[in-house]
N, C-alpha and C positions, 0 to 999 in steps of 0.2 A: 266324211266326218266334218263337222263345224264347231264351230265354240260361240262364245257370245260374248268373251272378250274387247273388250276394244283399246287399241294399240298406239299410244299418243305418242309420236317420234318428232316431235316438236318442244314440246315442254323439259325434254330429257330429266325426269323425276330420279331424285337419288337413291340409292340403292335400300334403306332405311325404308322407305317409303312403300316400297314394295310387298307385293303381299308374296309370301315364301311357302305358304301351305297348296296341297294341291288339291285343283277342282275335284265336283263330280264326276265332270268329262275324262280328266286327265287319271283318275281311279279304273275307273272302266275301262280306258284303253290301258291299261296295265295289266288289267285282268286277263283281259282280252290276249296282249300278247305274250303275257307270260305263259297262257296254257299253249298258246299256239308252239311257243317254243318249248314246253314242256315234254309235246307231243314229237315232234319233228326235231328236235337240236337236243337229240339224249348223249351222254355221254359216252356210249359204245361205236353211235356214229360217226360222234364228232371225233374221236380217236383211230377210228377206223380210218376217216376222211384226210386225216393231215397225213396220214400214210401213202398217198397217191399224191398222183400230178396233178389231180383237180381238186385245189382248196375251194372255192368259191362254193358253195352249194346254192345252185341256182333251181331249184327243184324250193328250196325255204326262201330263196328271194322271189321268186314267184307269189308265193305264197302269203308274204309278208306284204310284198306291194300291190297284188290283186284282191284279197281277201280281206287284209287290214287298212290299204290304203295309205302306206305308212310314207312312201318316196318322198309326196309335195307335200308332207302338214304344214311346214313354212311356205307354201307359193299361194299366192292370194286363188280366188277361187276363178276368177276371169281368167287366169295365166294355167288353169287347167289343176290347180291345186286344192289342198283341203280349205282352203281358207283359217288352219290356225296360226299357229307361233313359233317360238325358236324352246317356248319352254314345255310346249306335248314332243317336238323333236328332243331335248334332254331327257326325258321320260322313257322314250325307246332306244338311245345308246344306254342307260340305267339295264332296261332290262339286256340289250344284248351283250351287254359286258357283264353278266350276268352269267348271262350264258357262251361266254366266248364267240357268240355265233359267228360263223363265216362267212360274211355278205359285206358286201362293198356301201354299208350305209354312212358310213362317214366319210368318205370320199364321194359320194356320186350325192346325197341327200343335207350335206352339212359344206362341205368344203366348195365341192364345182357350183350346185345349188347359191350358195349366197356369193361365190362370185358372179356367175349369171344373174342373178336380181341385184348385186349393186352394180352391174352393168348394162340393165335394160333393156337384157336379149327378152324377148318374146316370142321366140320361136327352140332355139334347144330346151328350155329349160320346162314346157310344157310335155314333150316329149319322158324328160326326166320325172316331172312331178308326174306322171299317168305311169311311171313302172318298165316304159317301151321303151327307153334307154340308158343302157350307165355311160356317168360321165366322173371322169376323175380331172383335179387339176395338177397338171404338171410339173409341181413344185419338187424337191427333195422333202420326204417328209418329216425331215428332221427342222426343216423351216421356222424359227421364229415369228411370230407375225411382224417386229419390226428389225429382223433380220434380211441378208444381203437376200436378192431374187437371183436364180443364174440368171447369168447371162452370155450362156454358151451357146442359145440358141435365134438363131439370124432369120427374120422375113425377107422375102423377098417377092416379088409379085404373084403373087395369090399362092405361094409354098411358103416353106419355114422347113429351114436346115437345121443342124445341131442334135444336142444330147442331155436329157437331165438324168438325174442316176437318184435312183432310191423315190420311185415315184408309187405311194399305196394305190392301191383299187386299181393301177394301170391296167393289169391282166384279164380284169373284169368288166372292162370300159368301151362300149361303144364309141366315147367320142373322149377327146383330150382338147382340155382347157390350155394353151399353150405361151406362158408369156414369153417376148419375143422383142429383140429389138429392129427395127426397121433402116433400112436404107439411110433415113435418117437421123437415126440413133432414138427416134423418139420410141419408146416402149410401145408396145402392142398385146394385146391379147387374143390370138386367134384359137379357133376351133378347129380341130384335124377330127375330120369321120374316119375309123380308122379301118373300114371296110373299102371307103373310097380309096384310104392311102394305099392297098396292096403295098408291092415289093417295096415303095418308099418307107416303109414303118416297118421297125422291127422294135421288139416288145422282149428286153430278155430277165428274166426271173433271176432275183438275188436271194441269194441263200440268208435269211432273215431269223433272228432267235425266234419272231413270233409267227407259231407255226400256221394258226388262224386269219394272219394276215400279208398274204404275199408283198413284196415288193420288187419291182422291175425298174431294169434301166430303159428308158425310153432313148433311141436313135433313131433319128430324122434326117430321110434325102431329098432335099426339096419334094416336101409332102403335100399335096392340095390340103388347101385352106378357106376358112373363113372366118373375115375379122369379125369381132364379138366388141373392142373398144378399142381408144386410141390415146395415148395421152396420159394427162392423169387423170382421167377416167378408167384405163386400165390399171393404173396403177393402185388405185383406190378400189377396184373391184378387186384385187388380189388381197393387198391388206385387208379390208373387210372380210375376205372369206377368212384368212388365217387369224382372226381373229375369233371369230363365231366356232372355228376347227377347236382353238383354244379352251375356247368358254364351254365349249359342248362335250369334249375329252374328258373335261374333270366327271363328267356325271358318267360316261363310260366307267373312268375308275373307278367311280364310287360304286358300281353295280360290279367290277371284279370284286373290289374289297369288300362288297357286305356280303356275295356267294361264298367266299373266304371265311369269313365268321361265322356265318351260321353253318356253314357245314361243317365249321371244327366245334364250334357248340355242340351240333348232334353228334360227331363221335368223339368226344370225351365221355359223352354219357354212356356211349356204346360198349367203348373200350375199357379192360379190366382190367388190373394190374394187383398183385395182392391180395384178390380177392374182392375189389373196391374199383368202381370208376374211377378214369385219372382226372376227373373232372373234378370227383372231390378234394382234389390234394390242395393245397393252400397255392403251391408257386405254379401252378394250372392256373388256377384262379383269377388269380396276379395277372397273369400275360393276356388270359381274355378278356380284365377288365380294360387293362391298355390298348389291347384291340379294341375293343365295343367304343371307349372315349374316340378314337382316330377317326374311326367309321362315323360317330357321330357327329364331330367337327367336319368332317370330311363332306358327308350331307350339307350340313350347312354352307358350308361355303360353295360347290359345285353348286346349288341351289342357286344361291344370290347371283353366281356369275351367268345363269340361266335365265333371270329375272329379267338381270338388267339388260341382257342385249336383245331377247324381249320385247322390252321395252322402248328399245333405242336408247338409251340411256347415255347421255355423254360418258359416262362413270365405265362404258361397258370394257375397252379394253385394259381399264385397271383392275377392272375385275375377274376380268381372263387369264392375266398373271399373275393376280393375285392367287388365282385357284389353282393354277398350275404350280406355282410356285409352294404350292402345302400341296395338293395333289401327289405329284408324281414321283416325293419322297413314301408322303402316306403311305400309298398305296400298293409301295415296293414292301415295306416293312410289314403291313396286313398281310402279304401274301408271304411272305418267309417268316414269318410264326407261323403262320395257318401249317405252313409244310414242314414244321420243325414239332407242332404238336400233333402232328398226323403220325410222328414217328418213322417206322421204314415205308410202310405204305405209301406214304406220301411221296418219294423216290423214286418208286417203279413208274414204270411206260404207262404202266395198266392202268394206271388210278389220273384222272384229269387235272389233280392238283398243280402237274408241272406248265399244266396249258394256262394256268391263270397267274401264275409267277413269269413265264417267259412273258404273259401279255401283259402284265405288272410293269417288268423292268423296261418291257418294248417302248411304250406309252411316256414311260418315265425321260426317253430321248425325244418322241413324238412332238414337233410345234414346239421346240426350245426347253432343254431342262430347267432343273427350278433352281440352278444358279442362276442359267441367262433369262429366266423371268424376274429373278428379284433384280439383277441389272437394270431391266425392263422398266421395273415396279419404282426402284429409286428416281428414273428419269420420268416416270408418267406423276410424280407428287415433289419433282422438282429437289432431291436428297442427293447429294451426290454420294458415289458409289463412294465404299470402304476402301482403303489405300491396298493395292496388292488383288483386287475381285480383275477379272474380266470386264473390259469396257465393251459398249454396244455395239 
């Protein structure tokens, strides 16, 4: 896939300036992957699926990064990628949040992905953008982008000891993005293969609300390594991914929350009560119009904050907590109406509704809640925080 975009990360144009509609190209690939997942991510599977040990469906990740292409759309085309953006990559966590799907694309395609290019690797990350490897980064994923890094995990010549806890797409990862500090305390970023690690790597599964997407402790015994940066150069490859993690999240939510609404749209109409849809009832009404306004705010702004980093836009990491910070209330509350006017249905195992609410409240912790963004927000426009909020 190409675009014919062009990507000016020199001028950093402000977010205003940006065009917010989307292409022809970026239509099509919507189309494209929502039947894909239409077809392949039904809701019998995917309920079927969190019922086993193996979340990951790599039978739809295949399929997505063989067929769609979907892995490298942000890796330029020389580094083995599609040669587009960060805003065709919003477009497909829209539709996988959509569909809950169970693929490691926001850790291995969003998060490892843009620390690897703002680090310079030219070798994992070609790997990654062509499908033949998942890489996740070894953050906690509860991570703020300008929140603390562990630093429980020690280099040493050519290994990296230590532990990070609560690490997404671990379990589905080829290779771990690992920050790390060094001998001489100065940070690092190395890369653990984690087929080379054998016995050194142990990889162990945390019991997480959201069932669609594992999370693991990662524990390291002097594990072979390779450095990826050094400095702050790593240290800037790590903020910029949790950054880009940030600004790309919000469009994931925004694709649980619009599946949320229009499937309680279609069964209010379904559903009788009295003899009458309860869709017709007045305080029905009421609640989906509040829904529909959130989702449509909610568009908006996941949008902009897709633009601008895009774009490169100096603007981009206020727009990342900015979108978080309306995000990942939003998108809780769209999903607990949607389940509250589904009635008891909406309750049972049986029905998917519960998998877009646990991924709702998941997400809602996911790269800093939307207190510790607006903390964030207040220090990126220079406001000091409210007497009594959480400091940074």
């Amino acid at each position: 896939m190409s675009t014919d975009r062009t990507t000016d990360t020199t001028t950093h144009p402000r977010p205003d300036d940006l065009d917010l509609l989307h292409s022809d190209v970026e239509e099509e690939l919507r189309t494209q992957l929502r039947g894909l997942l239409r077809d392949r991510c039904g809701a019998d599977g995917l309920l079927a699926r969190v019922e086993t040990d193996e979340v990951h469906d790599t039978a739809l990740w295949q399929a997505l990064t063989q067929e769609l292409g979907i892995a490298g759309l942000s890796v330029p085309e020389e580094l083995g990628g599609a040669g587009a953006t960060w805003r065709e990559t919003a477009l497909v966590l829209e539709e996988l949040g959509r569909a809950v799907a169970p693929v490691p694309y926001l850790g291995s395609s969003v998060l490892a992905t843009a620390a690897l290019l703002a680090a310079g690797d030219t070798r994992i990350v070609k790997d990654v953008a062509a499908g033949h490897r998942v890489a996740a980064l070894a953050v906690p994923f509860v991570t703020a982008p300008d929140g603390e890094l562990p630093g429980s995990v020690r280099a040493g010549d050519g290994t990296v000891r230590g532990m990070v806890r609560g690490v997404a797409d671990a379990l589905a990862a080829d290779v771990l993005l690992v920050p790390a500090a060094g001998p001489d305390g100065v940070r690092r970023l190395q890369a653990v293969d984690v087929a080379a690690a054998g016995r050194s790597l142990r990889r162990n599964p945390v019991t997480s609300l959201d069932l669609t997407r594992p999370l693991a402790d990662i524990h390291l015994w002097d594990a072979p390594c390779a450095t990826v940066a050094v400095g702050p150069a790593a240290e800037r490859a790590v903020r910029q991914a949790l950054v880009a993690g940030a600004a790309l999240l919000a469009s994931e939510q925004l694709g649980v929350a619009d599946w949320c609404l229009s499937t309680t749209v279609a069964y209010v109409k379904e559903r009788h009560q009295f003899a009458r849809p309860i869709g017709s009832f007045q305080a029905v009404k009421h609640r989906l119009a509040d829904m529909w306004v959130l989702v449509t705010q909610a568009r908006a702004v996941a949008r902009n904050a897709a633009v601008a980093l895009a774009a490169g836009s100096a603007t981009a990491p206020t727009e990342a907590a900015l979108a978080q910070a309306f995000l990942s209330e939003a998108v809780v509350q769209v999903a607990e109406e949607a389940l509250q006017l589904h009635g008891g249905i909406g309750f049972t195992w049986e029905h998917p509704m519960h998998l877009y609410l646990k991924r709702a409240k998941s997400t809602a912790l996911a790269l800093g809640t939307a207190d510790r963004h607006r903390v964030g927000l207040a220090g990126l426009v220079d406001l000091p925080p409210a007497a009594g909020w959480p400091t940074a």
